[in-house]
PASE-94301 format. One line per field, with one value per atom (N, C-alpha, C, O): residue number from 0; residue in three letters; atom name; x, y, z. Coordinates in steps of 0.1 Angstrom, whole numbers. Last residue first. Layout:
# residues N
k (NUM, ...);
r (ala, ...);
a (CA, ...);
xx (X, ...);
yy (Y, ...);
zz (Z, ...);
END
This chain:
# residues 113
k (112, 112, 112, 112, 111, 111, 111, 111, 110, 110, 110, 110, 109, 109, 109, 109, 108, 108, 108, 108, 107, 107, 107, 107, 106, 106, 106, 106, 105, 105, 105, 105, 104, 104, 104, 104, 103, 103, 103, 103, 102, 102, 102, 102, 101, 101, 101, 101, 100, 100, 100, 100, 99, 99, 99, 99, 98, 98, 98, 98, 97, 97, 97, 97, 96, 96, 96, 96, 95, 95, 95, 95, 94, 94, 94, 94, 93, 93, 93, 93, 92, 92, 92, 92, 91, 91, 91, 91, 90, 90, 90, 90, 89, 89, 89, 89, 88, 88, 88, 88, 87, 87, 87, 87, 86, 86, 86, 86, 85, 85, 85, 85, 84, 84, 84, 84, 83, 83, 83, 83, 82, 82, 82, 82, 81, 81, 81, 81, 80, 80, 80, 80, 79, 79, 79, 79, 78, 78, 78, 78, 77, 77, 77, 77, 76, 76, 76, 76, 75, 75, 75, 75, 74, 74, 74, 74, 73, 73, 73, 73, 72, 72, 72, 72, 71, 71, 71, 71, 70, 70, 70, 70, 69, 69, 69, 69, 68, 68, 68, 68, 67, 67, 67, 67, 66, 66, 66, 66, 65, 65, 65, 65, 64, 64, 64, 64, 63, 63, 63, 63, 62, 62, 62, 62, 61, 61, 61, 61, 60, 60, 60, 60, 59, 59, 59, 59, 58, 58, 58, 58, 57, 57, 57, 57, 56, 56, 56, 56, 55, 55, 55, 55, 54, 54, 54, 54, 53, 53, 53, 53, 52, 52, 52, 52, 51, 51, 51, 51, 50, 50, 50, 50, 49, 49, 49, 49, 48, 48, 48, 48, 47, 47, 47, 47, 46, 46, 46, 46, 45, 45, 45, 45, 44, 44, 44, 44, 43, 43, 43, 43, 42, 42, 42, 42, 41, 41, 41, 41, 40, 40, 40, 40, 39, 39, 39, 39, 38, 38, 38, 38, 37, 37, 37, 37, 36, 36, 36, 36, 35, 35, 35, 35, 34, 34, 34, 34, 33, 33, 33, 33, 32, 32, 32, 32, 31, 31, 31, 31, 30, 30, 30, 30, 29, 29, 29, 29, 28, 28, 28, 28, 27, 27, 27, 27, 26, 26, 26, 26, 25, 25, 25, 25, 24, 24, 24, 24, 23, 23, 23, 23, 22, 22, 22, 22, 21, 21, 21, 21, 20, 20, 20, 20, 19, 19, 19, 19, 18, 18, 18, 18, 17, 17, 17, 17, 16, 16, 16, 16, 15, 15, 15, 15, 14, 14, 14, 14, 13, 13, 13, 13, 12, 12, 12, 12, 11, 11, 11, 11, 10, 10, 10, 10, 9, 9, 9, 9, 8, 8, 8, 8, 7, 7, 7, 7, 6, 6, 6, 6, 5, 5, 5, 5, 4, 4, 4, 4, 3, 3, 3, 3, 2, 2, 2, 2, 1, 1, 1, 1, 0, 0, 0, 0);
r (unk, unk, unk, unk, unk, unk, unk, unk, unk, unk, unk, unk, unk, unk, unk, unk, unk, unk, unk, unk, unk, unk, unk, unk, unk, unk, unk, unk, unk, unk, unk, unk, unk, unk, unk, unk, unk, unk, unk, unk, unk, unk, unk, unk, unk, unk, unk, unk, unk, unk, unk, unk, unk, unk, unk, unk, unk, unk, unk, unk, unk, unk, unk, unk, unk, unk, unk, unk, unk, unk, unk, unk, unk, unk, unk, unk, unk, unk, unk, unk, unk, unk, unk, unk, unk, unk, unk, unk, unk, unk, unk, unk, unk, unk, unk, unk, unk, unk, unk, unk, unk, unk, unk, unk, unk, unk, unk, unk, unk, unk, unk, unk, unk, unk, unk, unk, unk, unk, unk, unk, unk, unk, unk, unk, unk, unk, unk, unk, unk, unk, unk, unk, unk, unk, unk, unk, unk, unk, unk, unk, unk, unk, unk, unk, unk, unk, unk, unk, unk, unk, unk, unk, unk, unk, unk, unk, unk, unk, unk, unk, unk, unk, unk, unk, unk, unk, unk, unk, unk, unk, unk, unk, unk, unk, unk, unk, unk, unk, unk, unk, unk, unk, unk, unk, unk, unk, unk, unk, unk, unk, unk, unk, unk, unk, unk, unk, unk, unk, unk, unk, unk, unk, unk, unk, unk, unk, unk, unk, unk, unk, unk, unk, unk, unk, unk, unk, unk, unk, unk, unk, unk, unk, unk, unk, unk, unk, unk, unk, unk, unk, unk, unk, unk, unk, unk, unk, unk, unk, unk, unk, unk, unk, unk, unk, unk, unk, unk, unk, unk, unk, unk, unk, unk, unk, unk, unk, unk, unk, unk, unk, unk, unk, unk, unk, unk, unk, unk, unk, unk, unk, unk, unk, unk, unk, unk, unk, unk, unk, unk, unk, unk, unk, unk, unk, unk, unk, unk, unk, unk, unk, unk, unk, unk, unk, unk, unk, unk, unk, unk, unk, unk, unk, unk, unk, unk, unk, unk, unk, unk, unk, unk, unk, unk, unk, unk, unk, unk, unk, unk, unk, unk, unk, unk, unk, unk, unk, unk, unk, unk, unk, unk, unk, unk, unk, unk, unk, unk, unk, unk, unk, unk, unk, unk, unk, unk, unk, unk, unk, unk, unk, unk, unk, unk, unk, unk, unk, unk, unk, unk, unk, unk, unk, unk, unk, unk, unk, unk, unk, unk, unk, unk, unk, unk, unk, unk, unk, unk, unk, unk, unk, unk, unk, unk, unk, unk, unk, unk, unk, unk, unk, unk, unk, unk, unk, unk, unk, unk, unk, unk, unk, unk, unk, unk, unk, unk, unk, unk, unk, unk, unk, unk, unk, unk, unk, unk, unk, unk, unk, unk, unk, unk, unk, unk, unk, unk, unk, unk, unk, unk, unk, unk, unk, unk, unk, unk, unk, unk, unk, unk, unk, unk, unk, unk, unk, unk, unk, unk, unk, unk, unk, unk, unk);
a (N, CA, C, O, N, CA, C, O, N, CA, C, O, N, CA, C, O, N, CA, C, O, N, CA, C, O, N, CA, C, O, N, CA, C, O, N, CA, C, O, N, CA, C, O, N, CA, C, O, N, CA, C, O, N, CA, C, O, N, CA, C, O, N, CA, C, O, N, CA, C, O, N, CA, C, O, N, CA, C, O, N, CA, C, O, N, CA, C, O, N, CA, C, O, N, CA, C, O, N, CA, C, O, N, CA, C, O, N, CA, C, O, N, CA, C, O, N, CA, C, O, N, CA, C, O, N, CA, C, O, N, CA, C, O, N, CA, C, O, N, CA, C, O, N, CA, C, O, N, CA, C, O, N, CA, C, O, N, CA, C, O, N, CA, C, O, N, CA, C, O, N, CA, C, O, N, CA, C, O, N, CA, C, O, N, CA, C, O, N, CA, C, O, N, CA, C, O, N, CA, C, O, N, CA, C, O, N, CA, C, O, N, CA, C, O, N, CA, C, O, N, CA, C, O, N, CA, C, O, N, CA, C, O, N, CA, C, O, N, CA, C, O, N, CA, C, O, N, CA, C, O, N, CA, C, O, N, CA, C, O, N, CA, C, O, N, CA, C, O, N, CA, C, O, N, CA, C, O, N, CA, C, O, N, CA, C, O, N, CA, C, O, N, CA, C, O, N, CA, C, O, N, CA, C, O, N, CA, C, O, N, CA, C, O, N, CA, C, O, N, CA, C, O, N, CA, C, O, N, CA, C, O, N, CA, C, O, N, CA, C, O, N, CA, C, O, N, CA, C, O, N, CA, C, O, N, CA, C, O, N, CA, C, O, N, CA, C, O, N, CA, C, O, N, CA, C, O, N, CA, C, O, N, CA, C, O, N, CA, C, O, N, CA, C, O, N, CA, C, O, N, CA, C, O, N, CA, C, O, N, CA, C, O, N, CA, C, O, N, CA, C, O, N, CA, C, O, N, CA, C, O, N, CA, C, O, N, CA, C, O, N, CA, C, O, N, CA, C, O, N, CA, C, O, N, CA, C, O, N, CA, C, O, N, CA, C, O, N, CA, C, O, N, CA, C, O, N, CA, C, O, N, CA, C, O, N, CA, C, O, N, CA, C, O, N, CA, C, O, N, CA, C, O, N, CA, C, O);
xx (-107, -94, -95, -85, -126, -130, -113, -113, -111, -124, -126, -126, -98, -89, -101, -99, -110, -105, -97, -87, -124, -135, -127, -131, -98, -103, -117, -122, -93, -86, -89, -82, -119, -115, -110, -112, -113, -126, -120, -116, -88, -86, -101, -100, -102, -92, -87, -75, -120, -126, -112, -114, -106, -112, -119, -124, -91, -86, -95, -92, -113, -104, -95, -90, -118, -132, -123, -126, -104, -100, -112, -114, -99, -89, -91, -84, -124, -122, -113, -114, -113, -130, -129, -132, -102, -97, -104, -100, -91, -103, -100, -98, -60, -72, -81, -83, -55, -58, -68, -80, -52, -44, -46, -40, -82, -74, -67, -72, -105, -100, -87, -80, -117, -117, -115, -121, -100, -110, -111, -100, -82, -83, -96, -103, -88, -87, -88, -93, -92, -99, -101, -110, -72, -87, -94, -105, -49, -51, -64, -69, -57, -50, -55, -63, -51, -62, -51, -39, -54, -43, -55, -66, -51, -57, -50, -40, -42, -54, -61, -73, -9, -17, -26, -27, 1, -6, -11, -16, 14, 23, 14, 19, 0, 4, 15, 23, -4, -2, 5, 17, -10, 1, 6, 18, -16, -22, -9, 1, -15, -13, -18, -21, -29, -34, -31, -39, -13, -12, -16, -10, -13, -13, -17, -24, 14, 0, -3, 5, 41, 36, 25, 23, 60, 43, 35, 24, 55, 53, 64, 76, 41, 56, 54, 52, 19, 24, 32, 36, 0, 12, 13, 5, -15, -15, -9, -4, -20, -14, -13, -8, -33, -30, -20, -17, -40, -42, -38, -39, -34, -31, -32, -25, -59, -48, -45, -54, -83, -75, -61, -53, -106, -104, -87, -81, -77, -89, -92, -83, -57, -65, -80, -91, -39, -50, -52, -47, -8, -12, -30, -34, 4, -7, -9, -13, 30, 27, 13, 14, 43, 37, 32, 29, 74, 67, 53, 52, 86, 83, 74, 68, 114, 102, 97, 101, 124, 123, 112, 102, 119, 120, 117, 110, 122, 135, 132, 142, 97, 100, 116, 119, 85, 93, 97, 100, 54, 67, 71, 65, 40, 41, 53, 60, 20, 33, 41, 48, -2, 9, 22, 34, -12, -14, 2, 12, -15, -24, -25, -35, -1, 3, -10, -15, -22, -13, -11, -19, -13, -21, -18, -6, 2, -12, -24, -36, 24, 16, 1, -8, 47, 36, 29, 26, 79, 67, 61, 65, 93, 84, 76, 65, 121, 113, 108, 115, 140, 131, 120, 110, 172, 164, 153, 159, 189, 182, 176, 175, 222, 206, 203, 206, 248, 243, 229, 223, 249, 249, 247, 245, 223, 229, 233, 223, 213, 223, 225, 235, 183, 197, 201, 195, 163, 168, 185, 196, 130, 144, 151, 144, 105, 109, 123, 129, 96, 92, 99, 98, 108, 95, 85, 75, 138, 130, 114, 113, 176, 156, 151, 157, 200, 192, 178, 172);
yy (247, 251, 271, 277, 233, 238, 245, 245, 229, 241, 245, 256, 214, 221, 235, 247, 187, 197, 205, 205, 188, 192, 193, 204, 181, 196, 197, 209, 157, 164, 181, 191, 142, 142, 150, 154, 139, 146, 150, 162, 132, 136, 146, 157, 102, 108, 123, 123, 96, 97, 106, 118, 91, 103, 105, 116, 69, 82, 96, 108, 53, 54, 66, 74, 52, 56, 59, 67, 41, 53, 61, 74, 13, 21, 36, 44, 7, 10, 14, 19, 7, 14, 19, 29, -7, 3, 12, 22, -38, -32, -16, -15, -44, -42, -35, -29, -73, -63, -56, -58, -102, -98, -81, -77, -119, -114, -103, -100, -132, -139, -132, -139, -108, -123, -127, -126, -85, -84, -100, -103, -79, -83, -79, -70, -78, -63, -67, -61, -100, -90, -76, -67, -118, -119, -112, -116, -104, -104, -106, -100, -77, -95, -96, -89, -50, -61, -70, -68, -21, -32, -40, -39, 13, -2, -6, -1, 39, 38, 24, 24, 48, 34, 38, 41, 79, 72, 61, 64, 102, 91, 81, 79, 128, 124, 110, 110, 125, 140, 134, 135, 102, 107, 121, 125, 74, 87, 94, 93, 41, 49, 66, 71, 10, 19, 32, 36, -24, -15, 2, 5, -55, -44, -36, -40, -77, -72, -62, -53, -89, -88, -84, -86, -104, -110, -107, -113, -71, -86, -93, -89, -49, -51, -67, -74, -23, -37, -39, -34, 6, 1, -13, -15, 30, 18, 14, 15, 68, 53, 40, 37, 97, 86, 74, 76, 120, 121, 110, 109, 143, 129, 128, 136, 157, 161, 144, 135, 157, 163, 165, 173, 149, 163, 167, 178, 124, 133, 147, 156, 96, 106, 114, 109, 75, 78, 89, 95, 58, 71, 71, 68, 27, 31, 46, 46, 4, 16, 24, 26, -24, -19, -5, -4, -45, -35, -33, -39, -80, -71, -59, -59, -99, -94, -88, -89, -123, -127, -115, -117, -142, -125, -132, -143, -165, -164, -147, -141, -168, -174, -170, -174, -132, -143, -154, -149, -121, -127, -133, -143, -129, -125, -116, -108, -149, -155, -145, -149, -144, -147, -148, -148, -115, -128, -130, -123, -89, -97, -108, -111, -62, -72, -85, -90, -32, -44, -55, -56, 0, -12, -25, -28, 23, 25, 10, 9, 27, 31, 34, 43, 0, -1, 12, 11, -17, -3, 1, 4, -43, -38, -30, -33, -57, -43, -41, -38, -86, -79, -68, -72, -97, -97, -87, -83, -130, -118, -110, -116, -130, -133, -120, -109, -125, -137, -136, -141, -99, -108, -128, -139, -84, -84, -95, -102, -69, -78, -80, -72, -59, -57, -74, -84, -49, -58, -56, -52, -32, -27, -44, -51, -22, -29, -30, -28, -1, -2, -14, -16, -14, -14, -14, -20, -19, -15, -17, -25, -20, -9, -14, -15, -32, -33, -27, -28);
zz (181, 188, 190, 195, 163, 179, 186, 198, 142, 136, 158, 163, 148, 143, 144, 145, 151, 161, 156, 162, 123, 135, 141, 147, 111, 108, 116, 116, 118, 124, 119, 123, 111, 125, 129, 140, 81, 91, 102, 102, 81, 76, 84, 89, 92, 98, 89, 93, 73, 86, 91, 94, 49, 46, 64, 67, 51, 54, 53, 54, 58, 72, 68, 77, 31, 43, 59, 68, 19, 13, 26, 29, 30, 32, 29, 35, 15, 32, 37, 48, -11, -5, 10, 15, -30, -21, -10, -3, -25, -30, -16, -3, -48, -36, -39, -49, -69, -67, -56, -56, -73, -66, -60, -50, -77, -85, -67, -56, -63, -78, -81, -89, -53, -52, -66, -77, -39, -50, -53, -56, -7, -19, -28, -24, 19, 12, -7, -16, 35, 36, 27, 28, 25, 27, 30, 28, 36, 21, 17, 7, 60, 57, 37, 30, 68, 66, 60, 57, 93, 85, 81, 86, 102, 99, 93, 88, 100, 110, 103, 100, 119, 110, 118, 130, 109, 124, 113, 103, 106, 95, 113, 124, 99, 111, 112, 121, 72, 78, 90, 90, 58, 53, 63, 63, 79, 73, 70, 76, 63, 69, 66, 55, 62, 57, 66, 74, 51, 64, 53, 42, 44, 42, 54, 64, 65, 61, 55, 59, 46, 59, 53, 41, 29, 37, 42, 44, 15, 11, 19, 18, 28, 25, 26, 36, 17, 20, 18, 7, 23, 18, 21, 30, 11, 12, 12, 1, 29, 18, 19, 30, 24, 37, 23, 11, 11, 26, 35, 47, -13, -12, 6, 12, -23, -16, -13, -12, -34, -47, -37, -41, -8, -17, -25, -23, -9, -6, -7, -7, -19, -21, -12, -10, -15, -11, -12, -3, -31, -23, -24, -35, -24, -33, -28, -16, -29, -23, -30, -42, -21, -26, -20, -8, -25, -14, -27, -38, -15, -21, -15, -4, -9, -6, -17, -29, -20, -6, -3, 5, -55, -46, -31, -28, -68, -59, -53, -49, -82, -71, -64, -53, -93, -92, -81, -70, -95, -89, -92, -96, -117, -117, -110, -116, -106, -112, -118, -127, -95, -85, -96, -92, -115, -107, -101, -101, -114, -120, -112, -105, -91, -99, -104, -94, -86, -80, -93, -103, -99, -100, -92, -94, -91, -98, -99, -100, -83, -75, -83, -83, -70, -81, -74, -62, -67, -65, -76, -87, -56, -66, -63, -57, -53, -43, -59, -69, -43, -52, -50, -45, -37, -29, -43, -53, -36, -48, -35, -24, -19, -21, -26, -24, -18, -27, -27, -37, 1, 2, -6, 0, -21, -11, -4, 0, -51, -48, -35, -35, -67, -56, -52, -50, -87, -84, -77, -82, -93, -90, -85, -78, -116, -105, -103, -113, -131, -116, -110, -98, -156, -151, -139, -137, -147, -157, -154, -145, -138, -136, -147, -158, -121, -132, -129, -118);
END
């Protein structure tokens, strides 16, 4: 069954729940359902108008801020750290400073080569 980005599979008797979101995180907790064991989220990062890295979390685990060129984690944050207080949605600021640093980095060695 599809409908609203969210996909539901069968494996084994257990639900399992993969929700890809690549514009907003979910409002609140209840929003899940209690019987999902995971969920994903995926956000692409942007630089100069080129998508350069992405947010991803794989519900429990941590979010994780990878580079799209090199596929190199350049950070993880805990939910306390990335969240907007009060509400489920990240704050995308320092994820978007770690790709725009690494995205620097690799055209100053590219410019000395």
């Amino acid at each position: 069954m599809l409908y609203l980005g969210t996909y539901h599979a069968h494996l084994k008797d257990e639900r399992i729940l993969f929700i890809f979101q690549s514009c907003a995180m979910l409002q609140d907790q209840k929003s899940i359902p209690g019987t999902a064991t995971m969920a994903y989220y995926l956000k692409p990062l942007t630089y100069n108008s080129q998508i350069a890295g992405y947010l991803i979390r794989s519900y429990p685990s941590s979010w994780t801020v990878l580079d799209a060129f090199s596929k190199e984690v350049l950070g993880t944050y805990s939910d306390d750290e990335i969240l907007v207080k009060k509400t489920n949605t990240p704050d995308l600021r320092n994820a978007g400073r770690l790709v725009q640093k690494s995205v620097d980095t690799r055209a100053i060695q590219a410019r000395q080569r």
